[in-house]
Backbone as CSV, one residue per row, in Angstrom:
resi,resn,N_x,N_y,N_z,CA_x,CA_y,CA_z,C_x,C_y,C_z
1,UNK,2.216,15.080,1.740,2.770,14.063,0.877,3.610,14.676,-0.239
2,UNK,3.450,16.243,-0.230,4.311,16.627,-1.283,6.073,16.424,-1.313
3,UNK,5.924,16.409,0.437,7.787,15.790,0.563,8.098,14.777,0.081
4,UNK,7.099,13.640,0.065,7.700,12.529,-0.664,7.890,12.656,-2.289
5,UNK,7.454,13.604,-2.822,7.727,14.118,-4.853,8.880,14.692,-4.263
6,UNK,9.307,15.672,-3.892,10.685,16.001,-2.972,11.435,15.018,-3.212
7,UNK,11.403,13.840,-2.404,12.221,13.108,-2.036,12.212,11.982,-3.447
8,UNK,11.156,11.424,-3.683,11.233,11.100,-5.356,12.484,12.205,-5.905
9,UNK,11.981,13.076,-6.463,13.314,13.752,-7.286,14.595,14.077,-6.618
10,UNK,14.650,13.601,-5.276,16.266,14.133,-4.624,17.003,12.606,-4.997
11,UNK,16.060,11.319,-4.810,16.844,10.196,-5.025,17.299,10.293,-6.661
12,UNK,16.320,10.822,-7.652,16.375,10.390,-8.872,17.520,11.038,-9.446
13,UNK,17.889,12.248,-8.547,18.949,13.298,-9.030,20.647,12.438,-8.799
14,UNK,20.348,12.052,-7.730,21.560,11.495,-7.520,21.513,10.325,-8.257
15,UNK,21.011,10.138,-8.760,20.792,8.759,-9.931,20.793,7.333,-9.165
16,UNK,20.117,7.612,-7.639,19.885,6.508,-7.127,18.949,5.032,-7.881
17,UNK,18.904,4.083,-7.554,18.294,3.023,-8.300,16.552,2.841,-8.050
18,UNK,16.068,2.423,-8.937,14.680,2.344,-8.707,14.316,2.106,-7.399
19,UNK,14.845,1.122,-7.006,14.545,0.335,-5.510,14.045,1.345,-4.356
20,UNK,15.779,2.265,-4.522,15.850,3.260,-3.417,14.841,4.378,-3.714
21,UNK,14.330,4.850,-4.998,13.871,5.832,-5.417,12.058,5.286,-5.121
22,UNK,11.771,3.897,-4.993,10.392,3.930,-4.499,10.449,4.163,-3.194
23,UNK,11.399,2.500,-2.764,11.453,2.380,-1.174,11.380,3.849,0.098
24,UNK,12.573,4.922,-0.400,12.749,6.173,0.425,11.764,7.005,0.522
25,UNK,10.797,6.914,-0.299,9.623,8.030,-0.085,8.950,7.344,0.000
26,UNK,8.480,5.938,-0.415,7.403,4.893,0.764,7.673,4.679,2.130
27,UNK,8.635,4.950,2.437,9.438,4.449,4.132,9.212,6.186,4.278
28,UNK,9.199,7.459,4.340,8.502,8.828,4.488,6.759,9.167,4.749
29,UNK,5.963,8.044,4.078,4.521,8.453,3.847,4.739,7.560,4.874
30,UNK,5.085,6.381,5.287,4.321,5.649,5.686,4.641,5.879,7.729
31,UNK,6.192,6.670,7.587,6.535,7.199,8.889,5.203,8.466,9.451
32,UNK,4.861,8.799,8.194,4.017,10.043,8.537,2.522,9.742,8.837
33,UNK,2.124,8.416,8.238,0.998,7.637,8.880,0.946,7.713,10.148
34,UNK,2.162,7.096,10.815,2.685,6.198,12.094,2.544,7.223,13.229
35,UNK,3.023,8.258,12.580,3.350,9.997,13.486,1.833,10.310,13.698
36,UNK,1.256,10.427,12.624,-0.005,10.815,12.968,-1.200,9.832,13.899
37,UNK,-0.896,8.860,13.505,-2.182,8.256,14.499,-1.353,7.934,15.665
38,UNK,0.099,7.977,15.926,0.443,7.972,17.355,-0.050,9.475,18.224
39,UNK,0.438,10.617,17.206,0.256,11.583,17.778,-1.346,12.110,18.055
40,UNK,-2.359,11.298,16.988,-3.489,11.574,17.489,-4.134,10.836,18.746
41,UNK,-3.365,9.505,18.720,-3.625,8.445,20.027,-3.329,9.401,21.092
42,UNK,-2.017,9.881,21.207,-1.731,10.728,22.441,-2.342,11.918,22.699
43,UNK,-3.062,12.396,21.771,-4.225,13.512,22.237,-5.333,13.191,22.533
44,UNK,-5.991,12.555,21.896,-7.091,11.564,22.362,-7.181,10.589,23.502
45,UNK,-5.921,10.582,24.439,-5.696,9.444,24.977,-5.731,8.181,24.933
46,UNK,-5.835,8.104,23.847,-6.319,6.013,23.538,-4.870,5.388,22.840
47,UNK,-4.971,4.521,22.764,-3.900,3.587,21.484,-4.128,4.043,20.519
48,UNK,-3.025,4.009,19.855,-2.628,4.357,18.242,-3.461,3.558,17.255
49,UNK,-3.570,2.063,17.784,-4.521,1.424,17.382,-6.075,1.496,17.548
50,UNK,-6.309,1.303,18.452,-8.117,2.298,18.492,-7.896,3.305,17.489
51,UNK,-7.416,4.510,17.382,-7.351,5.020,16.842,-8.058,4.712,15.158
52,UNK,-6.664,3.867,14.928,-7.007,3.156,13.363,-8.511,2.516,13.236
53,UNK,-8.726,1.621,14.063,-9.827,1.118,14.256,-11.111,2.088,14.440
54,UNK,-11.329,3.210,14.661,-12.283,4.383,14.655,-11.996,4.655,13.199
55,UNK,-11.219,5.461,13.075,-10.935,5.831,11.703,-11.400,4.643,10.370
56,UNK,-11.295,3.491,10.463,-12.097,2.582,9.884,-13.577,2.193,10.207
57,UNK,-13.962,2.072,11.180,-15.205,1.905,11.337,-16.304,3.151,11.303
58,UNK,-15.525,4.570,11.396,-15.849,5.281,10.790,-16.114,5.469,9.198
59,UNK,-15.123,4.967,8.112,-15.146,4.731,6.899,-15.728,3.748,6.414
60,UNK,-16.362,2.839,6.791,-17.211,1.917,7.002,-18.578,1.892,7.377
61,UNK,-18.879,2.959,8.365,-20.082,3.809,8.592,-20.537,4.536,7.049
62,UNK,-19.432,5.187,6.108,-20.238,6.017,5.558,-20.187,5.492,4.442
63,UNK,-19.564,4.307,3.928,-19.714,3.856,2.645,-20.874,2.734,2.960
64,UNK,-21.795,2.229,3.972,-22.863,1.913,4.317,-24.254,2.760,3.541
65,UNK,-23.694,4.441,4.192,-24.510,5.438,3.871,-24.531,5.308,2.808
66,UNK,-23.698,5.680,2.118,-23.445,5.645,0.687,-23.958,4.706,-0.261
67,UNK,-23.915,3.388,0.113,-24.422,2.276,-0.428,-25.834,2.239,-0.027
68,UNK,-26.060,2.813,0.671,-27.967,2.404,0.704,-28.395,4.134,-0.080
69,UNK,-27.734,4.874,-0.625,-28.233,6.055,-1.526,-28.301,5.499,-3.012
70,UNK,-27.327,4.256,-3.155,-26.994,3.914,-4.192,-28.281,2.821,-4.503
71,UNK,-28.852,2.386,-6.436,-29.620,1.528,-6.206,-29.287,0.094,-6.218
72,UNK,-29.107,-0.310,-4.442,-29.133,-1.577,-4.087,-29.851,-2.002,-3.664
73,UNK,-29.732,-3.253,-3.978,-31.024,-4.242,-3.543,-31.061,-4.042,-1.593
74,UNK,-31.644,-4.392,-0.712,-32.324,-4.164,0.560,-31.238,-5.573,0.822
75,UNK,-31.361,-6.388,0.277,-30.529,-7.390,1.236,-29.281,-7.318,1.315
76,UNK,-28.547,-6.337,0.383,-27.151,-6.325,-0.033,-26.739,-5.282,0.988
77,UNK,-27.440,-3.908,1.321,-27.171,-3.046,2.435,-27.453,-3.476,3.844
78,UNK,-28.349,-4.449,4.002,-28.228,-5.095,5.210,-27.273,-6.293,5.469
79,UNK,-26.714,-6.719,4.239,-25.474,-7.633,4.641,-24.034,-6.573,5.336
80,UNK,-24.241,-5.710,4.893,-22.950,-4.726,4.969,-23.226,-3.999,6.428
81,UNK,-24.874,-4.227,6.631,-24.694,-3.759,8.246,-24.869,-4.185,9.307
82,UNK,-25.279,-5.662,8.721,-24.864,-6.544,9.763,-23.729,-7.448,10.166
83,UNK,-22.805,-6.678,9.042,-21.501,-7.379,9.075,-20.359,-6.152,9.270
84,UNK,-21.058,-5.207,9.542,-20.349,-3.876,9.754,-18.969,-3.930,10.759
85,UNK,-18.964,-4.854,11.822,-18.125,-5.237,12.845,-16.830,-6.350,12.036
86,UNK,-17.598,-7.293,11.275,-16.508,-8.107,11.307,-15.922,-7.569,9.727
87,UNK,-16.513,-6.553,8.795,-15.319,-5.855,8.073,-14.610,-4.743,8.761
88,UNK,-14.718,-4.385,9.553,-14.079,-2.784,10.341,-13.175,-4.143,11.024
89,UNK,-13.225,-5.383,11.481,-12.271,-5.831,11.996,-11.184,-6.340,10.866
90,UNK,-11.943,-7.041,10.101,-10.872,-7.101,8.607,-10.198,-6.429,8.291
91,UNK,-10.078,-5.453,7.744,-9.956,-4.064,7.541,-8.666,-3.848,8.519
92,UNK,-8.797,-3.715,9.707,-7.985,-2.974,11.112,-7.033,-3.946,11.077
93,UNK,-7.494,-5.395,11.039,-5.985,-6.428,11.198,-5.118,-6.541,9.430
94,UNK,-5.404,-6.026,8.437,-4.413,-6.226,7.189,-4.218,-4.510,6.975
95,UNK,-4.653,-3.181,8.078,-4.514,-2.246,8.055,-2.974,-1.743,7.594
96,UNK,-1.834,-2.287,8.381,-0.279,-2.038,8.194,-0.021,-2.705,6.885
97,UNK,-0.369,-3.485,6.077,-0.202,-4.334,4.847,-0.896,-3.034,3.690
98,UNK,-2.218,-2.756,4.463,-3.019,-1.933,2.807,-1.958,-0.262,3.130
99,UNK,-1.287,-0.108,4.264,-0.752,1.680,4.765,0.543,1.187,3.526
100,UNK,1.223,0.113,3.805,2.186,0.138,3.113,1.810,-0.323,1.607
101,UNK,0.886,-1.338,0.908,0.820,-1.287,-0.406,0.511,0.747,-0.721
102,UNK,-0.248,1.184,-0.153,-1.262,2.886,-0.609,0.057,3.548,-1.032
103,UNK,1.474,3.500,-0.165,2.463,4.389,-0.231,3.443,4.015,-1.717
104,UNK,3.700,2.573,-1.080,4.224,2.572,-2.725,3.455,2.445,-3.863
105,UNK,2.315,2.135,-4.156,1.458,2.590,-5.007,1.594,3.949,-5.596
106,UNK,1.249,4.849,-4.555,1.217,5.900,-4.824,2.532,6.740,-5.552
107,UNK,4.105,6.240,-4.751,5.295,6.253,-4.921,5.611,6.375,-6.697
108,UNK,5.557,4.632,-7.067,5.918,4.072,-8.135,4.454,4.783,-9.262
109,UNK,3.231,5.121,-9.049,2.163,5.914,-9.830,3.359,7.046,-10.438
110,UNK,3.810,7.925,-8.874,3.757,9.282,-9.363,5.608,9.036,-9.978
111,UNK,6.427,7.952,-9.851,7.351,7.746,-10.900,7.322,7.150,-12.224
112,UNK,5.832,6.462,-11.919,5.529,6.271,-13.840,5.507,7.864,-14.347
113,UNK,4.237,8.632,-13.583,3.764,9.860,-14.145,4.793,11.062,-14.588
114,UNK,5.736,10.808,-13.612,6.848,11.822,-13.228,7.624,11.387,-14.856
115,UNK,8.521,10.038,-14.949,9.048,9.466,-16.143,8.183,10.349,-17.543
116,UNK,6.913,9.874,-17.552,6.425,10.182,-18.659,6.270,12.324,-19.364
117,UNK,6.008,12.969,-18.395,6.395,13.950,-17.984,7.131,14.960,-18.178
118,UNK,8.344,14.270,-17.647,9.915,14.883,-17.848,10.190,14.190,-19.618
119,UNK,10.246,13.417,-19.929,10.205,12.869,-20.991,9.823,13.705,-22.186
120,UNK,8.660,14.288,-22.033,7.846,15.057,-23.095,8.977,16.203,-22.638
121,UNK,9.440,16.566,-21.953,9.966,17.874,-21.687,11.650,17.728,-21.853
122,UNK,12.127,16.086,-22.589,13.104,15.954,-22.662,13.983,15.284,-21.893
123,UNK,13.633,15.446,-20.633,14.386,14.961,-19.771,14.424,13.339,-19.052
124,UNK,15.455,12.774,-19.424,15.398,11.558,-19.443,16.374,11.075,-18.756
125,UNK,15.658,9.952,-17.412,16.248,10.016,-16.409,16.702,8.409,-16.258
126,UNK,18.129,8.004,-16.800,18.486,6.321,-16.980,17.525,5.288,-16.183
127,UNK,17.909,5.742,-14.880,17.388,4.505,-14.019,15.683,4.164,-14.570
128,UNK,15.005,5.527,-15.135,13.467,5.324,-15.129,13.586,4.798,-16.382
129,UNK,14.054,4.893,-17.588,13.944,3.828,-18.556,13.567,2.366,-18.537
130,UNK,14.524,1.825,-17.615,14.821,0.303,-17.338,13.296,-0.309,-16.342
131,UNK,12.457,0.824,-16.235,11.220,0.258,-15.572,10.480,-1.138,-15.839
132,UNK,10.600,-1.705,-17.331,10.109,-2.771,-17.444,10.604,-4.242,-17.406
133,UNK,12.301,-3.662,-17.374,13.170,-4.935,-16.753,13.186,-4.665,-14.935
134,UNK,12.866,-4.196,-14.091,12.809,-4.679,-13.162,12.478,-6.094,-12.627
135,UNK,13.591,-6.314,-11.721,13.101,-7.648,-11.445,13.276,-7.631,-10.049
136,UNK,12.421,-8.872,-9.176,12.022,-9.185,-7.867,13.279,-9.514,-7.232
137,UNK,14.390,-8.679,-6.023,14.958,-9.990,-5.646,14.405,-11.333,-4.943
138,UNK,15.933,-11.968,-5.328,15.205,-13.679,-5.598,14.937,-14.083,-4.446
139,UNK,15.215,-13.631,-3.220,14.871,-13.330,-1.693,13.492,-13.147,-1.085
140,UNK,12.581,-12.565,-1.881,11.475,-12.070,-1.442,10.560,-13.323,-1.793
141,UNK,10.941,-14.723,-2.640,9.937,-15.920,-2.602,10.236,-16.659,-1.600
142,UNK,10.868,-16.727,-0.770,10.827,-17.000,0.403,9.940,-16.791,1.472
143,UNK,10.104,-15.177,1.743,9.105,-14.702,2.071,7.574,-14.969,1.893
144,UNK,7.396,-14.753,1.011,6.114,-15.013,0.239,5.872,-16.864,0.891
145,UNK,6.854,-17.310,0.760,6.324,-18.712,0.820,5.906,-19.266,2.586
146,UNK,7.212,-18.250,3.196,7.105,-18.562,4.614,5.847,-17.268,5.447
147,UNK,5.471,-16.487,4.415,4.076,-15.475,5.139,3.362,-16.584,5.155
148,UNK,3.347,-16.996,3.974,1.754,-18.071,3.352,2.155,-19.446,4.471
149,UNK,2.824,-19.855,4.872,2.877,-21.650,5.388,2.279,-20.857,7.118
150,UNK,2.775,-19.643,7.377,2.223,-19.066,8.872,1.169,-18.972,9.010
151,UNK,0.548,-19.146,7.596,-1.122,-19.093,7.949,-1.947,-20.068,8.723
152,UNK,-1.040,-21.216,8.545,-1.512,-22.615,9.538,-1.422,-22.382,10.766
153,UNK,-0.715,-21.638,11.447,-0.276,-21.573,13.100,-1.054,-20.753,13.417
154,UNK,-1.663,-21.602,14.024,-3.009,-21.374,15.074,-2.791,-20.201,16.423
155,UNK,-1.853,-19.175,15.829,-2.013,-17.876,17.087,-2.137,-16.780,16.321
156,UNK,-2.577,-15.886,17.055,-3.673,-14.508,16.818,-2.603,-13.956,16.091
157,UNK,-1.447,-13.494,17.040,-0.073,-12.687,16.509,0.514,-12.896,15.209
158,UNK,0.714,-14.407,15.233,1.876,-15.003,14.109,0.582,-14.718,13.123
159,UNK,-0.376,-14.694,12.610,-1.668,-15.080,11.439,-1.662,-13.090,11.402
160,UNK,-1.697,-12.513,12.081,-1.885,-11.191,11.781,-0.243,-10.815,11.236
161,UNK,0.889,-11.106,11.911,1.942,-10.255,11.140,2.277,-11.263,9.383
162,UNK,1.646,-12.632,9.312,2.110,-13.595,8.709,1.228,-13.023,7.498
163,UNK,-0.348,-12.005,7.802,-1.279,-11.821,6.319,-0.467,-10.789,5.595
164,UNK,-0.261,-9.622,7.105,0.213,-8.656,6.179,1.760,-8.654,5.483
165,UNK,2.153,-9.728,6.228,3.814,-9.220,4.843,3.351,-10.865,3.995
166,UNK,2.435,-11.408,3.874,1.871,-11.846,2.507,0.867,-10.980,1.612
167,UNK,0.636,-10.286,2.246,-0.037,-9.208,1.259,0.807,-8.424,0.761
168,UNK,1.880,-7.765,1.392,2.957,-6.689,0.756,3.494,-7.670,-0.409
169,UNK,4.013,-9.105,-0.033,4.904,-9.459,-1.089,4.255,-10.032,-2.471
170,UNK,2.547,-10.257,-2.094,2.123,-10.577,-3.199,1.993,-9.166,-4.044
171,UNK,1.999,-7.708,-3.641,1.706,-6.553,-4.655,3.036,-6.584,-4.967
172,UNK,3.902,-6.594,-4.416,5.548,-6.868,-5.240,5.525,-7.556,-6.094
173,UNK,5.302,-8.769,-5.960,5.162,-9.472,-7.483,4.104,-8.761,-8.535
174,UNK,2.906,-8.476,-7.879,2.204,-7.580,-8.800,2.499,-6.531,-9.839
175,UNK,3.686,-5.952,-8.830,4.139,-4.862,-9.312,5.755,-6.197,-10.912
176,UNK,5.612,-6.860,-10.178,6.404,-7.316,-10.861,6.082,-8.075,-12.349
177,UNK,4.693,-8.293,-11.943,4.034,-8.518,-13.351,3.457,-7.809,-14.269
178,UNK,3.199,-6.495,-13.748,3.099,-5.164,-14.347,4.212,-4.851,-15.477
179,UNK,5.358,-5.322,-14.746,7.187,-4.867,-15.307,6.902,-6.288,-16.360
180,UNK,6.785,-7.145,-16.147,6.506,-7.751,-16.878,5.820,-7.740,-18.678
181,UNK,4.373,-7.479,-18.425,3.651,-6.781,-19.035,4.161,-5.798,-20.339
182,UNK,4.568,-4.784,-19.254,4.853,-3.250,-19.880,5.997,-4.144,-21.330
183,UNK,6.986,-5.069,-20.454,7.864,-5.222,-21.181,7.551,-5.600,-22.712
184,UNK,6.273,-6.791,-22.513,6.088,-7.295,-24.251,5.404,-6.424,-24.341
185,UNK,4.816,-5.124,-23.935,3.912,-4.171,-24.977,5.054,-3.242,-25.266
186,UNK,6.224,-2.973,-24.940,7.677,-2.106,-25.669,7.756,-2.667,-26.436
187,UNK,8.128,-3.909,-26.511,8.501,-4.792,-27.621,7.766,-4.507,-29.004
């Protein structure tokens, strides 16, 4: 993941715009997700998906463990393991929604951190100033409106691609109320 700080500072140099400077190294982590559990599917012989789905129900296995080391009540660790199947299935179907919030998360973190940083060291980079006027294009409530109305249509496909790009566009706004935020505490 260190290519994507790479690629963070190659966009920021050319004084590309916020957009491009999250988007290009979130569209990098998240190719390198894709690479890896294809390429582990094809060694393993299974789907890329099984794959994911092990890898979660594996992580799900041990925060079980974990939670019955912890002091919980007896009925609260047996809700979690008798429901062990239908969160590892939760989980696996909004999987492409949480790969892509983790990347730009992580992205826009390490360009707050990066901003603040260079800053102390002088260096002050235009586009990262303007962080708290960012705004949503006006395009993406659409979206948002037509993920959310797909939730009614009663097929497996349309309800799985319809959660996860309502989940991406609701952390966009998130992120947009953050920008928000930041703005009356400058003030």
């Amino acid at each position: 993941m260190g290519m994507a700080g790479l690629l963070i500072a190659q966009v920021a140099a050319r004084n590309g715009s916020i957009e491009k400077t999250v988007i290009y190294p979130s569209i990098f982590i998240i190719a390198a997700i894709c690479i890896y559990f294809v390429y582990g599917g094809s060694v393993l012989s299974i789907n890329p998906w099984q794959l994911v789905e092990r890898h979660i129900a594996a992580a799900v296995e041990e925060n079980i463990k974990l939670y019955s080391q912890l002091p919980f009540r007896a009925e609260d660790i047996n809700f979690f393991k008798d429901n062990k199947q239908d969160i590892t299935n939760g989980l696996t179907r909004i999987f492409p929604a949480l790969v892509v919030i983790t990347a730009t998360l992580i992205v826009w973190a390490n360009i707050l951190l990066g901003k603040r940083i260079l800053g102390k060291a002088g260096i002050v980079l235009p586009k990262f100033t303007a962080l708290n006027r960012w705004k949503v294009p006006e395009f993406i409530i659409w979206i948002f409106i037509v993920s959310g109305g797909l939730f009614f249509v009663q097929n497996k496909d349309i309800t799985f691609f319809s959660s996860n790009i309502f989940l991406v566009t609701s952390f966009i706004y998130l992120l947009q109320g953050l920008a928000i935020v930041s703005f009356f505490f400058q003030k």
